[in-house]
C-alpha positions in Angstrom: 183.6 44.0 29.9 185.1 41.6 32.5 188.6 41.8 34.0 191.1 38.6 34.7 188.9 37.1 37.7 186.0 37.1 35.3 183.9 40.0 37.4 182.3 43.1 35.8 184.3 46.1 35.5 182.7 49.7 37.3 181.3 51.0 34.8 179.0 48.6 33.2 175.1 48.6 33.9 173.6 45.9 36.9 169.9 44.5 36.5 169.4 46.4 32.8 167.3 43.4 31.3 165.3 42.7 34.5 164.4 47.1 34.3 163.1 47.0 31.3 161.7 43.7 31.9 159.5 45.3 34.6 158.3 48.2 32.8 157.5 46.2 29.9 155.3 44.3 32.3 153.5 47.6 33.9 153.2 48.8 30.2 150.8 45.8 29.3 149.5 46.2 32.7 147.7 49.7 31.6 147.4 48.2 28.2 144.9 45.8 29.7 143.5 48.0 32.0 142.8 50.8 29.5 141.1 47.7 27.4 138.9 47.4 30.0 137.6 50.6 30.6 136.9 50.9 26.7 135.2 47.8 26.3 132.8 49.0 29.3 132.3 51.9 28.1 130.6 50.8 24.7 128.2 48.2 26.7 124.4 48.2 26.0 124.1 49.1 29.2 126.3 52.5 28.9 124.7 53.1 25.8 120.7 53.4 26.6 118.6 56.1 26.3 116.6 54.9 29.6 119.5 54.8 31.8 119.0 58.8 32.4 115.4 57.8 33.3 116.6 55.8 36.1 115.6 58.2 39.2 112.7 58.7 41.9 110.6 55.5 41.7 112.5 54.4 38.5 115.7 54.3 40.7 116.1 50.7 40.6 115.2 49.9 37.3 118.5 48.5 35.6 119.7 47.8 32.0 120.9 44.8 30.7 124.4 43.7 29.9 122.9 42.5 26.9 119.8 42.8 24.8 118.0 39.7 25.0 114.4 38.1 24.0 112.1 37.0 26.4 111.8 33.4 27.7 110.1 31.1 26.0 108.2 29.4 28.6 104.7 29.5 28.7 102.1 30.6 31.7 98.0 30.8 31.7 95.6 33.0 30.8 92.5 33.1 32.5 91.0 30.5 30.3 93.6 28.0 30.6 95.1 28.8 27.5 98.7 29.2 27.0 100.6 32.5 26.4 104.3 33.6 26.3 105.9 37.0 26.0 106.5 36.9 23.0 103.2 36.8 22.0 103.1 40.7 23.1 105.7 41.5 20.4 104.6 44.8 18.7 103.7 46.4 21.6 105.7 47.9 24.7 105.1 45.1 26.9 105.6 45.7 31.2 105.8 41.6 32.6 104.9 42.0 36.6 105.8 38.5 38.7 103.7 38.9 41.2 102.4 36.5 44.4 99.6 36.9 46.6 101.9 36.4 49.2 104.2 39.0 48.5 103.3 42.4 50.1 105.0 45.0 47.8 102.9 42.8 45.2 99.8 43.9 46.2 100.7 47.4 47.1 101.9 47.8 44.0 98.9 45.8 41.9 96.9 49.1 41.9 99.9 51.6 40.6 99.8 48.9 37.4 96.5 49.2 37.5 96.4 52.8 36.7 99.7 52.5 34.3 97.5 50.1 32.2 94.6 52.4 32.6 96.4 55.3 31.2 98.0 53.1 28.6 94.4 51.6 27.3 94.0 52.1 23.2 98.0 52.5 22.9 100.8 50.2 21.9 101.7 49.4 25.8 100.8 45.6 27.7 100.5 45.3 31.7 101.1 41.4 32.0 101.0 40.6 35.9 102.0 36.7 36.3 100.7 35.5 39.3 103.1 32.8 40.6 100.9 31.8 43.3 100.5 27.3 44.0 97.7 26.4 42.7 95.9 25.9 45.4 95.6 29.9 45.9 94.6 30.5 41.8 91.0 31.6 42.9 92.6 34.0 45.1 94.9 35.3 42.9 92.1 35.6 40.2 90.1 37.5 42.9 92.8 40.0 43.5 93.5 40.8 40.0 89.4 40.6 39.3 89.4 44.3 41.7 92.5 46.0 39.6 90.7 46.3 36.4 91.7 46.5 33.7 94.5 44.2 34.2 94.2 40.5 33.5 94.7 37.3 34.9 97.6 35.6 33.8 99.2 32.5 35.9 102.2 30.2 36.4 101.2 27.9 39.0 105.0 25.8 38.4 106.4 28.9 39.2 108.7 28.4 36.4 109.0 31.3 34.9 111.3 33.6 36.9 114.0 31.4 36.4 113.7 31.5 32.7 115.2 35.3 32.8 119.0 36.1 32.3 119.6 36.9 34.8 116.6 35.4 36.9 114.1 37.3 38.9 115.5 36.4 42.3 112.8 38.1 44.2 108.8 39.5 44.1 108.1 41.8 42.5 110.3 42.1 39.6 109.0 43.8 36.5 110.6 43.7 33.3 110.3 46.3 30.6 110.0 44.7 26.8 109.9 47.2 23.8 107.9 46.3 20.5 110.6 44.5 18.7 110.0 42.2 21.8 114.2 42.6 23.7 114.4 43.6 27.3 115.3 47.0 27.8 115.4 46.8 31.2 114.0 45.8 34.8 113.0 46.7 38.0 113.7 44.3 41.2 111.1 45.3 43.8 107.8 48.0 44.3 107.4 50.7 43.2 104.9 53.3 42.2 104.2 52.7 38.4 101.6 55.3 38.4 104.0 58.1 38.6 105.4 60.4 36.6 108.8 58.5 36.8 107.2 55.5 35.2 105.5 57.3 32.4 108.7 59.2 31.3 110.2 55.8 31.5 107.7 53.8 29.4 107.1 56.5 26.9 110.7 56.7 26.2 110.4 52.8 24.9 107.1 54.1 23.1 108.8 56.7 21.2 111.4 53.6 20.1 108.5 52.6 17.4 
């Protein structure tokens, strides 16, 4: 109420729709905040079994925020012939981008080396990707010639990395596909793959079948 002049009497409330205009606004506030939190919490990435497995050597390796095929770009074998990814599917497949140039590379050729080695006559692929120019193809080939039983595969356009989402911003990077051919996850950097850390790891995608 209001007396004569028109000014509020005593004992009538000041600022009551701008209160509860406020809380209203810190209620949505948490709302969204609590939405959040709940939508991260149900991500691939929360949800994998290999996350656990992330620890001593494996303690880079990371899981996607979403599941997603391979590239479809192409590289060489080492008769010149096209290959992709893809045309692993049906086996666990472990894509190394590699570089002569690159010194984790080749200290960590031989520790793929011996992961393919204890991999041979099972569902499991070791494809290194040489990115070297093509000038230093024979070198490359050389290298990879001493880790048997690994193969030669190359990208001399250097095209590949980029193809990833997200790309492989450095060398090495090794990315982890399972048989139905969809990342499950990657590893930016050397590391021992010879280990037991790396065998828990890729028999855990093995056990996926």
């Amino acid at each position: 109420m209001t007396d004569k002049s028109g000014e509020k009497t005593a004992g009538e409330p000041k600022g009551f729709p701008l209160k509860w205009g406020l809380w209203g606004v810190a209620v949505l506030g948490v709302a969204a905040v609590v939405y959040i939190i709940a939508q991260a919490s149900i991500t691939p990435q929360q949800k994998s079994p290999l996350k656990p497995l992330a620890r001593g050597e494996m303690a880079k390796f990371t899981i996607p925020a979403e599941a997603a095929p391979p590239p479809a770009d192409s590289f060489f074998d080492a008769s010149g012939a096209p290959r992709r990814i893809a045309d692993f599917k049906g086996k666990v497949t472990v894509v190394n981008l590699w570089a002569t140039w690159c010194g984790p590379c080749v200290i960590e050729m031989p520790t793929l080396a011996k992961l393919a080695a204890s991999y041979e006559g099972k569902p499991v692929e070791v494809v290194a990707v040489s990115i070297d120019r093509p000038a230093d193809e024979g070198k490359a080939r050389a290298f990879i010639a001493k880790h048997a039983p690994l193969a030669f595969y190359h990208d001399p356009k250097m095209a590949l990395p980029f193809a990833f989402k997200p790309v492989a911003a450095g060398m090495p990077t090794t990315i982890i596909y399972g048989a139905d051919g969809v990342e499950r996850g990657r590893l930016a950097g050397g590391a021992d793959w010879s280990g037991k850390d790396a065998k828990a790891l890729i028999d855990k995608v093995v056990a996926e079948n």
